[in-house]
NUROFI-519063 format. One record per residue: x, y, z negated of N, C-alpha, C in turn. Coordinates in pm, whole numbers, padded with zeros to 5 digits, always signed. Layout:
N
XYZXYZXYZ...
This chain:
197
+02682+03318+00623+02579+03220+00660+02615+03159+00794+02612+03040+00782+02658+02926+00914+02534+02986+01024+02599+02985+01126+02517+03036+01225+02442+02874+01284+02333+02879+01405+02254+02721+01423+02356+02667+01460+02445+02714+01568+02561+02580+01609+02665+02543+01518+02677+02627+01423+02728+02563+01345+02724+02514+01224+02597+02493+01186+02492+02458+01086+02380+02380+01173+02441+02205+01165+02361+02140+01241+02253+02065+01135+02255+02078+01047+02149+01985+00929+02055+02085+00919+02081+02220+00958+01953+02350+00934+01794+02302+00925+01770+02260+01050+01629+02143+01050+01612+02105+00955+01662+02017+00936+01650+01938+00827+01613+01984+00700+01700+02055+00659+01680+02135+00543+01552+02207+00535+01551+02243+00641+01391+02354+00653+01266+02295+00657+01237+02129+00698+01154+02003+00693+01196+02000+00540+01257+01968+00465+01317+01902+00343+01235+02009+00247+01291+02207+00276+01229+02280+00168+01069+02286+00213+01000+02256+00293+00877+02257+00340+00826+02151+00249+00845+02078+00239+00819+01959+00193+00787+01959+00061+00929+01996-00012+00939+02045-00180+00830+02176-00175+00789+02246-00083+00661+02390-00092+00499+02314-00130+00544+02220-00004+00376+02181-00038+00366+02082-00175+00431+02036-00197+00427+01926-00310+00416+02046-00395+00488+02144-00428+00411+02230-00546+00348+02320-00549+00299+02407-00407+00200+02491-00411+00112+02452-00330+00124+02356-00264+00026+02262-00122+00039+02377-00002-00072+02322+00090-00037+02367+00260-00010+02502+00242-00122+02544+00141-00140+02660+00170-00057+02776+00158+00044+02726+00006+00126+02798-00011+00272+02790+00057+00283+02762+00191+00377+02740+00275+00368+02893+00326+00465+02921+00347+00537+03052+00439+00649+03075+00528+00657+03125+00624+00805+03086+00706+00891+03166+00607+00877+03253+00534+00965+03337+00449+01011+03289+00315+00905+03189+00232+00943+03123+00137+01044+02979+00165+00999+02921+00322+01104+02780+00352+01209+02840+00377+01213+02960+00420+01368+03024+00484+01451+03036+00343+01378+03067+00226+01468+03113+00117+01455+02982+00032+01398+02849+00081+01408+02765-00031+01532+02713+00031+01569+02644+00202+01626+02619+00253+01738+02669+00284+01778+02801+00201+01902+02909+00258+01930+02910+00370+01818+02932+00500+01831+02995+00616+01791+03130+00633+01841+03216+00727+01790+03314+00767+01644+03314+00828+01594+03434+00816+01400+03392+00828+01350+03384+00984+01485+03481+01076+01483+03432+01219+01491+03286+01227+01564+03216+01223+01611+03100+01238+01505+03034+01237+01358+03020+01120+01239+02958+01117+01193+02974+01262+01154+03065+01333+01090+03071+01484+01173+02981+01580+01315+03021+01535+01397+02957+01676+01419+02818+01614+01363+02722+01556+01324+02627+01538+01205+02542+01555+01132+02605+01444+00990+02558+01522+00917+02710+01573+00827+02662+01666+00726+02739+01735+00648+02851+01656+00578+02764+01592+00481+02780+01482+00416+02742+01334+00358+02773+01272+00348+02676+01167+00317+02592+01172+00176+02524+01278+00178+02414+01257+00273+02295+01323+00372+02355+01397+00462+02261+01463+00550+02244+01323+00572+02379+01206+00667+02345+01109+00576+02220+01031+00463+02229+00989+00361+02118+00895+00384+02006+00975+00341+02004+01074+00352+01874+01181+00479+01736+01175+00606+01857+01165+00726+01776+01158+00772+01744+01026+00717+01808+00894+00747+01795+00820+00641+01631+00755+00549+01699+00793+00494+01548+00744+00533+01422+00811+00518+01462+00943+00598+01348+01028+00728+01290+00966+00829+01386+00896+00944+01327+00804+00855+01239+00683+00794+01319+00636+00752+01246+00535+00696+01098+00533+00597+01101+00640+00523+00950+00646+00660+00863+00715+00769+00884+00780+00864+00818+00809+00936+00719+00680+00917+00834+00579+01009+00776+00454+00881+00652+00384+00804+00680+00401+00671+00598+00350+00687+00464+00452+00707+00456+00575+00723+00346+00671+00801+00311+00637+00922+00375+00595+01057+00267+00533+01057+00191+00437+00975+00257+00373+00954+00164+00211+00875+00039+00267+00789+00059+00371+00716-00068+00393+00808-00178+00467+00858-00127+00575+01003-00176+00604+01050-00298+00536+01148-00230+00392+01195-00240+00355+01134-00357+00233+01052-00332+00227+00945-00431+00100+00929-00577+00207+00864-00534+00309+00812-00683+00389+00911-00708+00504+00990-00638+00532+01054-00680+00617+01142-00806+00586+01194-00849+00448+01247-00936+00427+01218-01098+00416+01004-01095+00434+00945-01202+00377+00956-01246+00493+00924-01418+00469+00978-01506+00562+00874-01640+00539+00777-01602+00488+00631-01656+00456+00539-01612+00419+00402-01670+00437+00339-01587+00385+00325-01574+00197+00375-01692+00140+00389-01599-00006+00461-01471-00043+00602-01500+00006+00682-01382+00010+00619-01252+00072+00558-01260+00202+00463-01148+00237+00367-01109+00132+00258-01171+00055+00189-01147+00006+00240-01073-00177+00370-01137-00191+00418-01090-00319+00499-00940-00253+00537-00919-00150+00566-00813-00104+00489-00701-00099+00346-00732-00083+00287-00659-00008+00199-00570-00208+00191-00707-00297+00179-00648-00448+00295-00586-00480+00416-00579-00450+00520-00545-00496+00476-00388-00471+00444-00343-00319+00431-00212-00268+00342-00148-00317+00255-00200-00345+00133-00127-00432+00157-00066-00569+00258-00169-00604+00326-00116-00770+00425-00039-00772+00522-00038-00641+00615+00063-00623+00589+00233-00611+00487+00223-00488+00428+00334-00458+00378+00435-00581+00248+00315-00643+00172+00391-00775+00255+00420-00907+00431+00403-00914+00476+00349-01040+00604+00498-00980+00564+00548-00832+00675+00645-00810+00671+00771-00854+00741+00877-00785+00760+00996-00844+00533+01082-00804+00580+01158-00850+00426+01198-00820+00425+01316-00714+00536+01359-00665+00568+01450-00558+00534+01341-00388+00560+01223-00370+00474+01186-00287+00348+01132-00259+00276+01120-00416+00174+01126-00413+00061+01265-00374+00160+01350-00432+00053+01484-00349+00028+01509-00202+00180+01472-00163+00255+01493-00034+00134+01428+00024+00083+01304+00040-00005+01210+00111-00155+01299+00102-00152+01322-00042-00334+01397-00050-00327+01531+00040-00184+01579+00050-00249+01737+00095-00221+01678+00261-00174+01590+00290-00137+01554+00437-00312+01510+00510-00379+01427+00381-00487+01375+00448-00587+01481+00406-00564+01560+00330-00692+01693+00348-00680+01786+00421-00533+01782+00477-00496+01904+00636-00591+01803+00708-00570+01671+00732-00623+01595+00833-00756+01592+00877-00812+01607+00768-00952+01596+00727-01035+01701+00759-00967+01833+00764-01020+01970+00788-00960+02014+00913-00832+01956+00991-00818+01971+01108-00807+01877+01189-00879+01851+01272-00883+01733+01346-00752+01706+01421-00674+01785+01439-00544+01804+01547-00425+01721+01470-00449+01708+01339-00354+01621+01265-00419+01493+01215-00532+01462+01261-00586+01307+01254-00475+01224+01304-00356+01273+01465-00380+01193+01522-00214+01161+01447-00152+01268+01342-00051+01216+01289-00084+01066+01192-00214+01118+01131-00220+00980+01001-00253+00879+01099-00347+00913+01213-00343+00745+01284-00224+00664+01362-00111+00788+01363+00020+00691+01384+00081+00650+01285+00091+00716+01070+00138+00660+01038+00029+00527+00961-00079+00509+01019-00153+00380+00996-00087+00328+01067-00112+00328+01151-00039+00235+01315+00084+00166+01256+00200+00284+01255+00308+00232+01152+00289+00078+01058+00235+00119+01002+00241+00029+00866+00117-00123+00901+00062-00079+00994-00014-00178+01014+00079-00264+01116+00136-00210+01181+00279-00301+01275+00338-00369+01189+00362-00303+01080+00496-00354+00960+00432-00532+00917+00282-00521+00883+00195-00612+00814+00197-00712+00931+00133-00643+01036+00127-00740+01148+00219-00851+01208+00306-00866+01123+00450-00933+01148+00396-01076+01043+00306-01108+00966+00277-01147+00832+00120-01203+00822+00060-01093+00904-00112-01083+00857-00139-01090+00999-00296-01131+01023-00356-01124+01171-00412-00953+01155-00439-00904+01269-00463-00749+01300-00550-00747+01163-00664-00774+01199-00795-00730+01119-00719-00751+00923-00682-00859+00920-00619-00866+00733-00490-00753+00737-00429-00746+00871-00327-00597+00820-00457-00466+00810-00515-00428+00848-00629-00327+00843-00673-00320+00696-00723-00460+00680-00760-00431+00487-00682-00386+00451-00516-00488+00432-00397-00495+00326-00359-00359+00344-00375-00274+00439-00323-00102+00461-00410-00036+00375-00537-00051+00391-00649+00018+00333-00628-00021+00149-00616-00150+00116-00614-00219-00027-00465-00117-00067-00354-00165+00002-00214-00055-00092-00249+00065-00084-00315+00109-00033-00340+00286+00013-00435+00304-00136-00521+00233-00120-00637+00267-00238-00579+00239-00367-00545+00068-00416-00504+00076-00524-00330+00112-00570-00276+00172-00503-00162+00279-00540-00234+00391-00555-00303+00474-00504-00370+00575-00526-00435+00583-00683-00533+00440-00734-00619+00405-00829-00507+00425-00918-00424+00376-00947-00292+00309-01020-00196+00421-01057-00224+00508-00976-00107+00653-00954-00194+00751-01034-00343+00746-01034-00427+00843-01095-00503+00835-01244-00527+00671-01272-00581+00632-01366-00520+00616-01511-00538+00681-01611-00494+00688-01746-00445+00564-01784-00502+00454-01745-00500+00321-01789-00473+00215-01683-00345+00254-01614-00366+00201-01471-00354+00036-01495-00434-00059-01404-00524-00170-01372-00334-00303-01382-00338-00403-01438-00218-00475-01431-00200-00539-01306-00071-00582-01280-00012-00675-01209-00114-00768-01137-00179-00825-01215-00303-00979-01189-00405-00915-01088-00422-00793-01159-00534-00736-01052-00467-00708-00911-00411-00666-00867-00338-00638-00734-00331-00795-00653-00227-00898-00777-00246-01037-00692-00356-01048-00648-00483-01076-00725-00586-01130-00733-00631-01023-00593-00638-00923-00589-00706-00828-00450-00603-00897-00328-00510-00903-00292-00394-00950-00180-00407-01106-00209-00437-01202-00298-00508-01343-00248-00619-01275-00191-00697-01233-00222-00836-01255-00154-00873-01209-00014-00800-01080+00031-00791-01038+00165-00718-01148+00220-00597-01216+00187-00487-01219+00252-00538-01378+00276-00665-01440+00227-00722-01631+00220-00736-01587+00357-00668-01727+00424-00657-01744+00583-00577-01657+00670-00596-01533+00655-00558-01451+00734-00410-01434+00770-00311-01556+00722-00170-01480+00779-00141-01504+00936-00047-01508+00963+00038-01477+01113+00105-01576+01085+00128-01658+01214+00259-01724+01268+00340-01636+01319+00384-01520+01305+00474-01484+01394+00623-01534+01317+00626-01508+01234+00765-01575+01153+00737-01724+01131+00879-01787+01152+00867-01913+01082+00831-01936+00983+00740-01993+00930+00653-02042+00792+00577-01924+00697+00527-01829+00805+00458-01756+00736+00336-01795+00763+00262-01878+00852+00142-01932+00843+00126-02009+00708+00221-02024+00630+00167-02113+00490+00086-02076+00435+00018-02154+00401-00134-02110+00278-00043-02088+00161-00115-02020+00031-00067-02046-00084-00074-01904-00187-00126-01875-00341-00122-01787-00394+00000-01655-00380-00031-01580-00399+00101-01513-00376+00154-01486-00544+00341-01455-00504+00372-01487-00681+00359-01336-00684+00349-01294-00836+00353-01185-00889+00470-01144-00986
């Protein structure tokens, strides 16, 4: 077994099997003894890494909502109006709800730690923050606030529902927040106009 200096991805791995723990047994079934053996580290090695558990939960979700900011990134970072923003922003809603279902748990058990411990509120209000920066490039403050709240909900709706809701419906919710509300900050994203689907 690679000792820490010479086993520099160790972290990583130990964020990575934390991650794969809660997605199938949730917070609860996390252990420094079960990440040590999902991660093939030694079970010392868990302490001389992180502190404690909740510094291990902490960073692990912190990886997690990182990969969630990228996707937003990566979806709107390319629009260069506001249609393109607004077909971006339906695009993410269908990506998210249409993905694997391991980050869909990942998010529920992140916001019911949150919910029951106040000490990790202040992770989800940075990765709001996050994603509301991402919008804010596109949308004025207050329409990035909905459009965060609208992909959050109907990916959620869409991810859970037997009969999940079409394409039209998502446009039709992102026209209606999104009437008036874009940003000049990019060239020609102040344009009015439906968004395509």
């Amino acid at each position: 077994m690679a000792t820490g200096k010479t086993d520099p991805d160790r972290r990583e791995r130990i964020l990575a099997a934390v991650l794969d723990l809660i997605a199938e047994d949730g917070v609860a079934g996390v252990s420094h003894r079960k990440a040590a053996a999902r991660a093939g580290v030694p079970l010392g090695s868990m302490t001389y890494h992180f502190a404690s558990m909740d510094e291990l939960l902490r960073e692990a979700f912190t990886r997690f909502s990182s990969t969630i900011v990228a996707v937003f990134e990566e979806r709107l970072g390319a629009a260069t109006t506001a249609d393109e923003a607004r077909a971006a922003v339906v695009g993410l809603v269908h990506h998210l709800s249409s993905g694997n279902q391991r980050d869909l748990i990942l998010t529920q058990e992140l916001y019911t730690l949150a919910a029951r411990r106040p000490a990790y509120r202040e992770l989800t209000r940075a990765w709001m923050a996050r994603s509301r920066t991402i919008l804010e490039r596109h949308f004025d403050p207050d329409t990035s606030r909905q459009l965060d709240a609208l992909i959050e909900g109907l990916s959620l709706h869409r991810a859970l529902d037997t009969e999940p809701h079409e394409r039209a419906v998502t446009v039709e919710a992102v026209e209606r927040i999104t009437a008036g509300g874009t940003s000049g900050g990019r060239e020609g994203a102040g344009q009015a106009g439906p968004p395509r689907s």
